[in-house]
ZAVEX-985318 format. One record per residue (C-alpha): x, y, z; residue in one letter; residue number from 1. Coordinates in nm, 4 decimals, m for minus. Each point is the difference from the previous one (the first is absolute). Example, Ala and Ser with C-alpha at 12.3 -4.5 7.8 and 13.67 -1.06 7.14 Angstrom:
<sites>
> px	py	pz	r	k
> 1.2300	m0.4500	0.7800	a	1 $
> 0.1370	0.3440	m0.0660	s	2 $
</sites>
This chain:
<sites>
> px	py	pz	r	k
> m3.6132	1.1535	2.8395	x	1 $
> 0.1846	0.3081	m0.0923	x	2 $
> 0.2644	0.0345	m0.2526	x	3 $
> 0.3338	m0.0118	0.1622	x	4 $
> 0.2134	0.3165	m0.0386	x	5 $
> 0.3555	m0.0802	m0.1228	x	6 $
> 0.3270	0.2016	0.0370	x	7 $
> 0.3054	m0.0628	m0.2942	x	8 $
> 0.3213	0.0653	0.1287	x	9 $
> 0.1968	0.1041	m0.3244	x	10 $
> m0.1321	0.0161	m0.3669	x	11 $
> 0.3422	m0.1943	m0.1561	x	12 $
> m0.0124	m0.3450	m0.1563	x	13 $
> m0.1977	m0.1345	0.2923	x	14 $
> m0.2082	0.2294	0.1243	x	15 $
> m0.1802	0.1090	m0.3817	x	16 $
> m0.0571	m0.4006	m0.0387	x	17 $
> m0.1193	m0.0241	0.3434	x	18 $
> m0.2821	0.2790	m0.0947	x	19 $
> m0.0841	m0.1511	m0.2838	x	20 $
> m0.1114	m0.3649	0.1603	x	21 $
> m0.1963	0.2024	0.2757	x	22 $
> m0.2269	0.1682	m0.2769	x	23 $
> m0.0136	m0.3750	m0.1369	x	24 $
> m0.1819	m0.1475	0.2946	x	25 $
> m0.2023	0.2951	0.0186	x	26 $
> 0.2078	0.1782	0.3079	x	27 $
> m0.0115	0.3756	m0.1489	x	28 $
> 0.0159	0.2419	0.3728	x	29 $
> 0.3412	m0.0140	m0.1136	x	30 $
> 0.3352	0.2499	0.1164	x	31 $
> 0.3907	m0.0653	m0.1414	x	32 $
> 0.1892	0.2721	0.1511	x	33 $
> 0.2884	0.0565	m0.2268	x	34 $
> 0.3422	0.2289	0.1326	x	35 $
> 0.0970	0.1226	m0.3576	x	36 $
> m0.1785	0.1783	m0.2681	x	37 $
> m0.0442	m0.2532	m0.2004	x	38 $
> m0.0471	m0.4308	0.0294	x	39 $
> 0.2398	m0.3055	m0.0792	x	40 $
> 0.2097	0.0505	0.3092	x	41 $
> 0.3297	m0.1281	m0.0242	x	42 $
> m0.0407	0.0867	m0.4037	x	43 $
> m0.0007	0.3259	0.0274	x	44 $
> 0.3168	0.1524	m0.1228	x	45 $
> 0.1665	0.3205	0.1647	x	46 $
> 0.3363	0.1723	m0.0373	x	47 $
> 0.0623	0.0656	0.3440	x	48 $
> m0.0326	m0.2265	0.2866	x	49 $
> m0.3668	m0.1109	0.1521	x	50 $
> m0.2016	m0.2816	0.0560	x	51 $
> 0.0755	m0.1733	m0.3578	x	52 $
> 0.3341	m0.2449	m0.0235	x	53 $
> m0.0181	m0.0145	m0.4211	x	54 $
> 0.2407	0.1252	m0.1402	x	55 $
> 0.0040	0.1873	m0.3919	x	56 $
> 0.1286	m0.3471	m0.1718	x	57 $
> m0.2295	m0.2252	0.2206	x	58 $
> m0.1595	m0.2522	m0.2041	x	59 $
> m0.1655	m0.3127	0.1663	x	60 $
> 0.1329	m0.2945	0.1067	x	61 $
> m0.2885	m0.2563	m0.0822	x	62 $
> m0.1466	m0.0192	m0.3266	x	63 $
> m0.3004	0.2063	m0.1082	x	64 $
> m0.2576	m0.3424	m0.0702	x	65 $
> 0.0784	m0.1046	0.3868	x	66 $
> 0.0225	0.3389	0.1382	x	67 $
> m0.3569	0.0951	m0.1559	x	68 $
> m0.3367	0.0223	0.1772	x	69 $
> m0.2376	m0.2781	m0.0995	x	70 $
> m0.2528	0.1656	m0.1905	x	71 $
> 0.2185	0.3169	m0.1353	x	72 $
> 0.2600	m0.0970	m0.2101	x	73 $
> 0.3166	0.2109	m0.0871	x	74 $
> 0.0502	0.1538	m0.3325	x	75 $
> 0.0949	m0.2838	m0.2718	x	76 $
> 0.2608	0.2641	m0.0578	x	77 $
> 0.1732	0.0217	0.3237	x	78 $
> 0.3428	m0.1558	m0.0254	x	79 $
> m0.0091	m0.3418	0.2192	x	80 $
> 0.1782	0.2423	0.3129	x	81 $
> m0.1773	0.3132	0.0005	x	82 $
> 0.1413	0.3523	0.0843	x	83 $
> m0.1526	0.1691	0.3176	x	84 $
> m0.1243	0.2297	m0.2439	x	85 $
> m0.1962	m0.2619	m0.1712	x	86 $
> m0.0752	m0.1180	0.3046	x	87 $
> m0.1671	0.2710	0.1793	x	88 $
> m0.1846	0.0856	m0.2856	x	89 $
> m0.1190	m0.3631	0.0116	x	90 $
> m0.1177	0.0743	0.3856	x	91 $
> m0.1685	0.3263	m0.1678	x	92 $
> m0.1967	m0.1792	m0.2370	x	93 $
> m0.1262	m0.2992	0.2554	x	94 $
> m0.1626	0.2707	0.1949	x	95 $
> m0.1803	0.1810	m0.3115	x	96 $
> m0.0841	m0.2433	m0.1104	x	97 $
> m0.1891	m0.1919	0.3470	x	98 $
> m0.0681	0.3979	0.0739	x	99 $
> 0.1818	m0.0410	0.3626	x	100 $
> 0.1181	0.3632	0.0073	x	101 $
> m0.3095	0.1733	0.1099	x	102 $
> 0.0514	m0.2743	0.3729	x	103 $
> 0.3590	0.1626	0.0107	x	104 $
> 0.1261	0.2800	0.2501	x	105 $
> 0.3356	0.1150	m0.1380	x	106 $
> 0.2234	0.2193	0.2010	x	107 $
> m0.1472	m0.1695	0.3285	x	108 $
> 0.2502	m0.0920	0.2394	x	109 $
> m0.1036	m0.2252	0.2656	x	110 $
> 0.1170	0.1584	0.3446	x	111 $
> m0.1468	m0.2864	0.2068	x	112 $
> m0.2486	m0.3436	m0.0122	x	113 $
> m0.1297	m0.0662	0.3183	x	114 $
> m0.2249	m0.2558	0.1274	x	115 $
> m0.2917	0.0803	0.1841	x	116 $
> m0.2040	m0.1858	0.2766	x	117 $
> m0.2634	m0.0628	m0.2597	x	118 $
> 0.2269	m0.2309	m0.2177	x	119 $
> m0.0311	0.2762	m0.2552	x	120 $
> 0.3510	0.2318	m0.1150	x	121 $
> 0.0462	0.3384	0.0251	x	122 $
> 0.1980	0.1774	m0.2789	x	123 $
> 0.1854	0.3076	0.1042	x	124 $
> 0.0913	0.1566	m0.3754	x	125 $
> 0.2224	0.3297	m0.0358	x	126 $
> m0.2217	0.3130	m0.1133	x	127 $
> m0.3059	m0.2198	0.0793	x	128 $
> m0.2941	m0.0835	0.2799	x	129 $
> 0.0410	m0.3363	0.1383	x	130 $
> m0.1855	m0.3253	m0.1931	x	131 $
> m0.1095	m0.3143	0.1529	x	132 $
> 0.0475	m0.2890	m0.1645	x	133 $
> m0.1565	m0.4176	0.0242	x	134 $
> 0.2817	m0.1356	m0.1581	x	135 $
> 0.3790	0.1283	m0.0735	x	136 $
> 0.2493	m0.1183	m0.2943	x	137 $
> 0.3245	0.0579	0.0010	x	138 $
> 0.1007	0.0294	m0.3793	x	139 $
> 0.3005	0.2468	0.0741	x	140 $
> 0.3071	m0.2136	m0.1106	x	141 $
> 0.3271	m0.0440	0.1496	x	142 $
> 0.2331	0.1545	m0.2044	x	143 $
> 0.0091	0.3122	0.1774	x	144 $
> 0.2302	0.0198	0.3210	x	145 $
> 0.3518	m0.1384	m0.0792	x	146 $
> 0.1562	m0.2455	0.2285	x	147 $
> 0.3524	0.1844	0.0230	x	148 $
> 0.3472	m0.2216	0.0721	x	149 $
> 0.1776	0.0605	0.3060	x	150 $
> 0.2926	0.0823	m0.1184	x	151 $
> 0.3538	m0.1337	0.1685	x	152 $
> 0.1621	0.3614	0.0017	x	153 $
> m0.0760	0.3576	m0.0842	x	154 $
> 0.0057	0.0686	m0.3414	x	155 $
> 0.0761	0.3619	m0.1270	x	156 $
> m0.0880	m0.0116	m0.3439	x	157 $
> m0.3773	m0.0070	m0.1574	x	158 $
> m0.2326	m0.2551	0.1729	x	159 $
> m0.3267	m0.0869	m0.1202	x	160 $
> m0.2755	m0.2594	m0.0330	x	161 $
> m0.0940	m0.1260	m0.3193	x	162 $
> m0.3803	0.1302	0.0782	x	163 $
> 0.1605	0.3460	m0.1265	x	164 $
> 0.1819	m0.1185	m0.2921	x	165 $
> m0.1678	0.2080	m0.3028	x	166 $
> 0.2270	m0.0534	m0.2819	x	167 $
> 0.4324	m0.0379	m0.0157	x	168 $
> 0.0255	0.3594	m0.0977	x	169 $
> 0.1380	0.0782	0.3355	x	170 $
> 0.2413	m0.2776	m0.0235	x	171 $
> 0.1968	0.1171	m0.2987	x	172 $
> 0.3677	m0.0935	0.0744	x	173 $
> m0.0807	m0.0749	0.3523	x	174 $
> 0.1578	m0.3472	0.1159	x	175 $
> m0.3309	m0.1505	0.1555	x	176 $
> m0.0407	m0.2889	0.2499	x	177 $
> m0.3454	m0.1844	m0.0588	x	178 $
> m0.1071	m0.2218	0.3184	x	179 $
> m0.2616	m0.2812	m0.0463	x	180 $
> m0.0190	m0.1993	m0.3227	x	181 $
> m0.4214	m0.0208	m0.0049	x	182 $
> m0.1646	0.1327	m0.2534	x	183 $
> 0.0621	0.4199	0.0839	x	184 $
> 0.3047	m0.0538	0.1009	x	185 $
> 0.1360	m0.1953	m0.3730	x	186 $
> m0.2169	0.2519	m0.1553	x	187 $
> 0.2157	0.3265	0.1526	x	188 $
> 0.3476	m0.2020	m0.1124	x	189 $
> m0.0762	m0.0069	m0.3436	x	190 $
> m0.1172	0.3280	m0.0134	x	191 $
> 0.2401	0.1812	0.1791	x	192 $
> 0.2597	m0.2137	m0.2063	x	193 $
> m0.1054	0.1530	m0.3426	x	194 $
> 0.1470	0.3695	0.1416	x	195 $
> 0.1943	m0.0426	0.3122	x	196 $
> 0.3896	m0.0378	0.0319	x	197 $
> m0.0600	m0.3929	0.2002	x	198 $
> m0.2452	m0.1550	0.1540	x	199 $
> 0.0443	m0.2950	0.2274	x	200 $
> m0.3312	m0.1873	0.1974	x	201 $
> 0.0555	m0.1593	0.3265	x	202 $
> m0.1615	m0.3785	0.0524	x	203 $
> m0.0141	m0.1256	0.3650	x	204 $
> m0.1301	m0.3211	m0.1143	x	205 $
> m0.1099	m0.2103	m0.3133	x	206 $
> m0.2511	0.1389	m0.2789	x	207 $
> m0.1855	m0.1499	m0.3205	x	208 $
> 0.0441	0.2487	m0.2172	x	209 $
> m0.2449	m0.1124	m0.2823	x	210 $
> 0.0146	0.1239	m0.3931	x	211 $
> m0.3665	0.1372	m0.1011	x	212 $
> m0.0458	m0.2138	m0.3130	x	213 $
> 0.0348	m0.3785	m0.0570	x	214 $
> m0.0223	m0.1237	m0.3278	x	215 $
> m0.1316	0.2882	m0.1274	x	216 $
> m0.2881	0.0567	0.2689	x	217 $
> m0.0265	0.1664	0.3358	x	218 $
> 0.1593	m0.1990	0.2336	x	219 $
> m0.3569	0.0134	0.2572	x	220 $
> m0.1409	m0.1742	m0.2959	x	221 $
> 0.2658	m0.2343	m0.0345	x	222 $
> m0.0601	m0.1153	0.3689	x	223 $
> m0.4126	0.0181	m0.0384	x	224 $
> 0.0492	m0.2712	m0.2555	x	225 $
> 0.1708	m0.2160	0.2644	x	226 $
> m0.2466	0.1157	0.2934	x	227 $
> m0.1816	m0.4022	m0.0129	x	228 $
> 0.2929	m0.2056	0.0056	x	229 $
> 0.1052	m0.1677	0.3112	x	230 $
> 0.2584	0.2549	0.1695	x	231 $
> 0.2711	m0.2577	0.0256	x	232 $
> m0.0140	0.0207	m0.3598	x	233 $
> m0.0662	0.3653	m0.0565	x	234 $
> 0.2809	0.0925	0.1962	x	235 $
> 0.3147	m0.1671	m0.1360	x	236 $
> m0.1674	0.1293	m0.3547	x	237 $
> 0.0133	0.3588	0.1132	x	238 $
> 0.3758	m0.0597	0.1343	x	239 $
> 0.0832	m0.1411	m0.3622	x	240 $
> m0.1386	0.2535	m0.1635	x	241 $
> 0.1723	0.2362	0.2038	x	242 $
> 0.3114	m0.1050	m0.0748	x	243 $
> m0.0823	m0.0618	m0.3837	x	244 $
> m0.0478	0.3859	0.0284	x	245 $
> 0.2629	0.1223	0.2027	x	246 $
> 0.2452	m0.2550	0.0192	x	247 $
> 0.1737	0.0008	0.4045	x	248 $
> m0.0400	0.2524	0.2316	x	249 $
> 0.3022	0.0328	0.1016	x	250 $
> 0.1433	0.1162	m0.3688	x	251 $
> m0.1327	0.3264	0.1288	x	252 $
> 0.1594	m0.0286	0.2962	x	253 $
> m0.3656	m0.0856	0.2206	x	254 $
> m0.0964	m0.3117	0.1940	x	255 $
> m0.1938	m0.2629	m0.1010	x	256 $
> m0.2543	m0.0090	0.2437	x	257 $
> m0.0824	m0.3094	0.1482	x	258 $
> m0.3453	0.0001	0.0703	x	259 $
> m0.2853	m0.0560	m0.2331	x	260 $
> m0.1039	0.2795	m0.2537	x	261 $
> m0.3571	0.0601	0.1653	x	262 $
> 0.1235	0.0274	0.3547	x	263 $
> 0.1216	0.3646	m0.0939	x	264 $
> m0.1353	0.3217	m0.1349	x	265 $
> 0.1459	m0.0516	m0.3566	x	266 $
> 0.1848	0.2796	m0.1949	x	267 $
> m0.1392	0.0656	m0.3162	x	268 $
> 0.2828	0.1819	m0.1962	x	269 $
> 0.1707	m0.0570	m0.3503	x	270 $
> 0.2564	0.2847	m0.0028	x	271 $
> 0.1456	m0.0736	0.3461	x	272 $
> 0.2039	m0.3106	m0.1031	x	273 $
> 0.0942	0.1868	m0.3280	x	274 $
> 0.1581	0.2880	0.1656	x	275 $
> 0.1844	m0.2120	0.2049	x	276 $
> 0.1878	m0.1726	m0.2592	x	277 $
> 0.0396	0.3028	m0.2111	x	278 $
> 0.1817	0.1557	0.3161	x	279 $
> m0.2536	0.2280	0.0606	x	280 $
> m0.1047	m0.0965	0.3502	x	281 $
> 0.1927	m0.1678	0.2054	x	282 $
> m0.1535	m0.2203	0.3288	x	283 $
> 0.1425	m0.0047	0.3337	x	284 $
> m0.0383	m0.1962	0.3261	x	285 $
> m0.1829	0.1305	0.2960	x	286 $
> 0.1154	0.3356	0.1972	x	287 $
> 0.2028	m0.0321	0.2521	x	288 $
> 0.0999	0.3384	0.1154	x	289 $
> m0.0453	0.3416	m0.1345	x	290 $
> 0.2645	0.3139	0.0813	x	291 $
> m0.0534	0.3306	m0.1546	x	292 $
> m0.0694	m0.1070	m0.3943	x	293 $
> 0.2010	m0.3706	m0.0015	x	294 $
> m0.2034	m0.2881	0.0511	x	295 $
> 0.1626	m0.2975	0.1055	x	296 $
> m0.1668	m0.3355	m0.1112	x	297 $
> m0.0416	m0.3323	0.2143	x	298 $
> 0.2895	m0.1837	m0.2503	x	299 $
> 0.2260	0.3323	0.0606	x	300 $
> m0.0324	0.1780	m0.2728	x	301 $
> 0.0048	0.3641	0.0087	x	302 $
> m0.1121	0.2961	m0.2095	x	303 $
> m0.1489	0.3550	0.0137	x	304 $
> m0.3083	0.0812	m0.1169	x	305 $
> m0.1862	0.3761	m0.0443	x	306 $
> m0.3617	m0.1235	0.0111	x	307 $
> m0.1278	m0.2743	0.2031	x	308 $
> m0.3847	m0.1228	m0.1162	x	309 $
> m0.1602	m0.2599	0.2381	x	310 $
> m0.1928	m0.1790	m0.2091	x	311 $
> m0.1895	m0.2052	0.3555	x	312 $
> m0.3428	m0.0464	m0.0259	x	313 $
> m0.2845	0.1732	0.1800	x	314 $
> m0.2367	m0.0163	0.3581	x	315 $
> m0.3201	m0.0746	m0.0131	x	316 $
> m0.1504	0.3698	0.0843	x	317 $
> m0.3646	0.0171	0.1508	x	318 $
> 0.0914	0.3304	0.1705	x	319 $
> m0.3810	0.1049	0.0364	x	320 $
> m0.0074	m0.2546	0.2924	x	321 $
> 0.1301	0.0376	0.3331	x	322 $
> 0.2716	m0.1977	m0.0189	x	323 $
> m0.0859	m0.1547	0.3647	x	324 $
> m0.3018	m0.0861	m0.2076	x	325 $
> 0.1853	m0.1750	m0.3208	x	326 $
> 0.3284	0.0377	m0.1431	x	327 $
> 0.1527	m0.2353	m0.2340	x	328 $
> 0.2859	0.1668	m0.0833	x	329 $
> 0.2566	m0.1904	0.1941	x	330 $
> m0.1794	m0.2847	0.0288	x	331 $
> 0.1409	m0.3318	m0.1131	x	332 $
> m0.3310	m0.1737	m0.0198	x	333 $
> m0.3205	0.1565	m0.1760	x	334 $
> m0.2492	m0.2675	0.1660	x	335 $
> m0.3415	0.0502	m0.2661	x	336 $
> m0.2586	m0.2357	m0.1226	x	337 $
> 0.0517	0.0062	m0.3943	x	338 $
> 0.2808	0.2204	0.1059	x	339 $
> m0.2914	0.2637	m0.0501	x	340 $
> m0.2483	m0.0099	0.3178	x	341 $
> 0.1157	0.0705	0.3537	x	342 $
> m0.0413	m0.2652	0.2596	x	343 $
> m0.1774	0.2418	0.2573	x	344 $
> m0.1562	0.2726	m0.1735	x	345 $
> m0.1824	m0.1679	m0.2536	x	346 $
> m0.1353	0.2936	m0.1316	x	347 $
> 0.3676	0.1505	m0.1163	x	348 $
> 0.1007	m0.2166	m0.3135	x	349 $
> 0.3181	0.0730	m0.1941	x	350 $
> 0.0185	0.0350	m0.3793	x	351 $
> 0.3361	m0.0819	m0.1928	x	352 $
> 0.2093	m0.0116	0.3103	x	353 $
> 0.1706	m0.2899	m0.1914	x	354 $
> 0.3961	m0.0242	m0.1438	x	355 $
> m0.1318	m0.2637	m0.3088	x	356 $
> 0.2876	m0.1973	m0.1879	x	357 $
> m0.2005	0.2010	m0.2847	x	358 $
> m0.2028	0.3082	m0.0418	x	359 $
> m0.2376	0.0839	0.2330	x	360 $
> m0.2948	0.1585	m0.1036	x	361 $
> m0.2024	m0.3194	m0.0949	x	362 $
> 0.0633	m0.1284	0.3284	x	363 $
> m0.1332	0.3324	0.1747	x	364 $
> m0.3080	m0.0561	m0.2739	x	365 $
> m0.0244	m0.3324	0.1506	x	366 $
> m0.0063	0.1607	0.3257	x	367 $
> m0.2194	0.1997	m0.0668	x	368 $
> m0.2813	m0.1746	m0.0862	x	369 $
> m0.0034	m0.2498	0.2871	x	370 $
> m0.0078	0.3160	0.1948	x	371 $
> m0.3199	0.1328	m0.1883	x	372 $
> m0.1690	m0.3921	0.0817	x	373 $
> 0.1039	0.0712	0.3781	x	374 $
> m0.1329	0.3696	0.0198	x	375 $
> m0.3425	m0.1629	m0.1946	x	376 $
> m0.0381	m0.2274	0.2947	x	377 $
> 0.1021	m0.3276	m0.2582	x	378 $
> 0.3164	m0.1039	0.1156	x	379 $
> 0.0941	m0.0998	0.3428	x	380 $
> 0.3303	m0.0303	0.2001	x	381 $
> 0.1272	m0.3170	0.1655	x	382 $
> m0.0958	0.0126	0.3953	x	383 $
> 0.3128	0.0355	0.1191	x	384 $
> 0.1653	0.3080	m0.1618	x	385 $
> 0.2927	0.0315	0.2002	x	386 $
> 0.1084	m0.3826	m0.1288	x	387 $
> m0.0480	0.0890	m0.3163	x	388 $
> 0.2038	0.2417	m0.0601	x	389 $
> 0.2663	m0.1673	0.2052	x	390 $
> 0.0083	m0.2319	m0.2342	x	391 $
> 0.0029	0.1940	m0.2897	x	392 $
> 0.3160	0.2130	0.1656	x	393 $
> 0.1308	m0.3624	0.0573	x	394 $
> m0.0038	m0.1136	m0.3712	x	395 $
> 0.1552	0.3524	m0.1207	x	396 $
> 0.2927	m0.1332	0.2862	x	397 $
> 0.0525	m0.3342	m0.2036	x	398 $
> m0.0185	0.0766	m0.3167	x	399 $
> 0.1935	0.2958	m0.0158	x	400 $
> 0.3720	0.1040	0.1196	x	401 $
> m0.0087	0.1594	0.3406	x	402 $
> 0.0533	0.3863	m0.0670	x	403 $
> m0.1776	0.2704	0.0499	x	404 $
> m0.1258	0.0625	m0.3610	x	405 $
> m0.2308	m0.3473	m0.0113	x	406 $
> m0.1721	0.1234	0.2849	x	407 $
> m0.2944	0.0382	m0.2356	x	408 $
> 0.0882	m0.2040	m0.3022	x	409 $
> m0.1855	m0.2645	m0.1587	x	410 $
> 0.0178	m0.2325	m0.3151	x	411 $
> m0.1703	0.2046	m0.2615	x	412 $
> m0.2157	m0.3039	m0.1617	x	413 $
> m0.0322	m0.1959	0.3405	x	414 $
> m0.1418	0.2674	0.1481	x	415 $
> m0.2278	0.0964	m0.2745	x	416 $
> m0.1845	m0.3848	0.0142	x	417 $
> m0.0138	0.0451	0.3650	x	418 $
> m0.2013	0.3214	m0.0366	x	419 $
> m0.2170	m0.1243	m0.3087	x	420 $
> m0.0441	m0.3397	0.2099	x	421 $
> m0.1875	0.2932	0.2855	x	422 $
> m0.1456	0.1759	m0.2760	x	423 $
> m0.1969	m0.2994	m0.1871	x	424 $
> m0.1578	m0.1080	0.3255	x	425 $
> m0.2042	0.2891	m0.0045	x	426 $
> m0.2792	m0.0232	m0.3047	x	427 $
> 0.1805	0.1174	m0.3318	x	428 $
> m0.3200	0.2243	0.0228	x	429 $
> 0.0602	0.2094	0.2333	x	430 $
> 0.2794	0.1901	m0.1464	x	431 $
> m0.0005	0.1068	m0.3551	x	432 $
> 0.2677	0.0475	m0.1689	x	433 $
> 0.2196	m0.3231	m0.0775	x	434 $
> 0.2645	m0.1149	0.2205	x	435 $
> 0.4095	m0.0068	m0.0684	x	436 $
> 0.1074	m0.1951	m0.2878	x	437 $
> 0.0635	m0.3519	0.2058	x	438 $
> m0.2895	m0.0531	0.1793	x	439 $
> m0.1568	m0.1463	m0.2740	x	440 $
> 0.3044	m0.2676	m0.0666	x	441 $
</sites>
């Protein structure tokens, strides 16, 4: 049998991990095409706008010793939320040191994937002749393409979408309204409130805003402690401890939400809550209607505003498809076994395509390797594909809030057993290096 030939789509967090287990099981006819000059994808920090969303005071939001690949620890003297500094150079060093450069393409856009009557792909690449390929995976994020607000009025001050937010330089005595409370949008507000004359940020609905620390450890840690005790227990802990922290929402004039803590995308953010009380930023109901720079809000309030930054999420982009072909970026449903193989082409698998309530890159590790098993021939899929994934899209529906940004999200350590559970019923042999950190709980 020959070697299958393998296509990469994007050399970021995914994609360089997703090399890597190929040249494990012994897959080496290898190809990531990478757009920039460089890898880690979303990590790559830029001054103007492009495909990166960091901005120049990212830091993480999960800590380092569950945001780490298996078998490549961070530093010991990375701070427990790493820089994107520190963490691109972290990317840098996981590919020296597996050598997954030399299997890279940078500055290779992908103009088109196309499938061909012999169940192979072709790869259309700018600047390039055309590949075929045995297998695809798509390791290209989805952080890319905002998801823009439509917007109850025409605003004639400065619009933007938190994708191009760079630093709060511009913003100097600017009054700025922030909308969305997730984790970009919290992130602009306290910011833009160290320099700008006001900031307000608009809520439609309820949020958990979440300090980073508890008790003196990363709150992710906090929670992994708690990840085997029955979840009508864990829950009502996390609430209490929540409001040991914090005290009530509404003291900074939010909402308590009213559904459980793990139904929503959580907001990791220590400052936000601090502004607030220190007058700094100031949070506002939903918009209601917009004329020339004042905003009305849904309770009546009104105020004017210079800069308006939608801080609202992203599309799914796969925009080297035909999008009569596949296009998720509307879509309300994301219907994939493992939430990484598609139910009809089984030979197009998806690698970190995942919102985690916690970092993703061991989960696209996890991925990973049960993809290396299926290109080696060792693991199979369930009979009925298009069921499967039905399902899967089905459990994503109950266990998460319907909205358009849990499309693709999943219960960081939930989903992690259900990929080691794949993984350990191929031999432990046929895959070398060790698996992610639960599998052998």
């Amino acid at each position: 049998m020959n070697s299958p030939k393998v296509c990469v789509v994007g050399a970021g967090c995914s994609g360089i991990t997703a090399i890597k287990s190929l040249l494990d099981s012994g897959i080496t006819k290898i190809t990531c095409y990478e757009q920039n000059d460089q890898l880690g994808g979303n990590w790559v920090y830029t001054a103007g706008e492009g495909h990166s969303s960091v901005c120049e005071t990212t830091h993480i939001i999960s800590s380092k010793t569950l945001s780490q690949y298996s078998d490549f620890p961070m530093p010991e003297d990375y701070p427990d939320y790493p820089s994107h500094i520190q963490v691109l150079a972290y990317f840098n060093a996981y590919a020296d040191h597996f050598d997954l450069r030399s299997y890279i393409k940078f500055n290779s856009t992908i103009r088109q994937v196309k499938k061909l009557e012999n169940d192979k792909w072709r790869v259309d690449v700018d600047g390039a002749s055309s590949e075929d390929y045995d297998y695809i995976l798509v390791a290209s994020g989805h952080h890319s393409v905002p998801r823009h607000p439509a917007l109850p009025g025409n605003f004639t001050g400065t619009y933007m979408h938190s994708h191009s937010y760079k630093n709060n330089r511009p913003f100097q005595d600017k009054r700025v309204l922030v909308i969305g409370a997730g984790n970009s949008g919290c992130d602009c507000a306290v910011e833009c409130s160290r320099v700008a004359q006001s900031v307000d940020i608009s809520l439609r609905r309820a949020h958990y805003i979440i300090p980073k620390f508890f008790l003196g450890k990363p709150t992710d840690t906090f929670n992994d402690d708690m990840r085997f005790i029955p979840e009508f227990i864990a829950e009502p802990l996390r609430k209490l401890s929540l409001r040991i922290q914090i005290g009530k929402y509404e003291n900074y004039g939010l909402i308590t939400p009213d559904f459980p803590i793990t139904k929503d995308h959580p907001t990791l953010n220590s400052e936000l809550l601090y502004k607030i009380r220190h007058g700094k930023v100031t949070p506002r109901k939903g918009i209601k209607s917009i004329e020339e720079k004042t905003v009305t809000f849904a309770d009546g309030h009104q105020a004017e505003y210079d800069v308006i930054i939608a801080a609202t999420g992203y599309k799914i982009s796969t925009p080297f498809f035909d999008s009569d072909f596949l296009d998720y970026s509307e879509a309300d449903r994301v219907p994939l076994y493992l939430r990484m193989f598609h139910p009809i082409h089984k030979n197009l698998l998806f690698i970190g395509l995942v919102q985690p309530q916690g970092a993703v890159w061991p989960l696209s590790e996890a991925q990973s390797m049960l993809a290396a098993m299926y290109i080696k021939g060792q693991y199979n899929l369930p009979a009925d594909m298009v069921k499967a994934s039905e399902a899967d899209a089905d459990e994503i529906d109950k266990q998460f809030l319907k909205k358009k940004r849990h499309t693709i999200e999943v219960h960081y350590h939930d989903y992690l057993r259900t990929l080691q559970k794949e993984v350990k019923k191929v031999s432990r042999n046929s895959i070398s290096h060790k698996l992610p950190s639960d599998v052998s709980s």
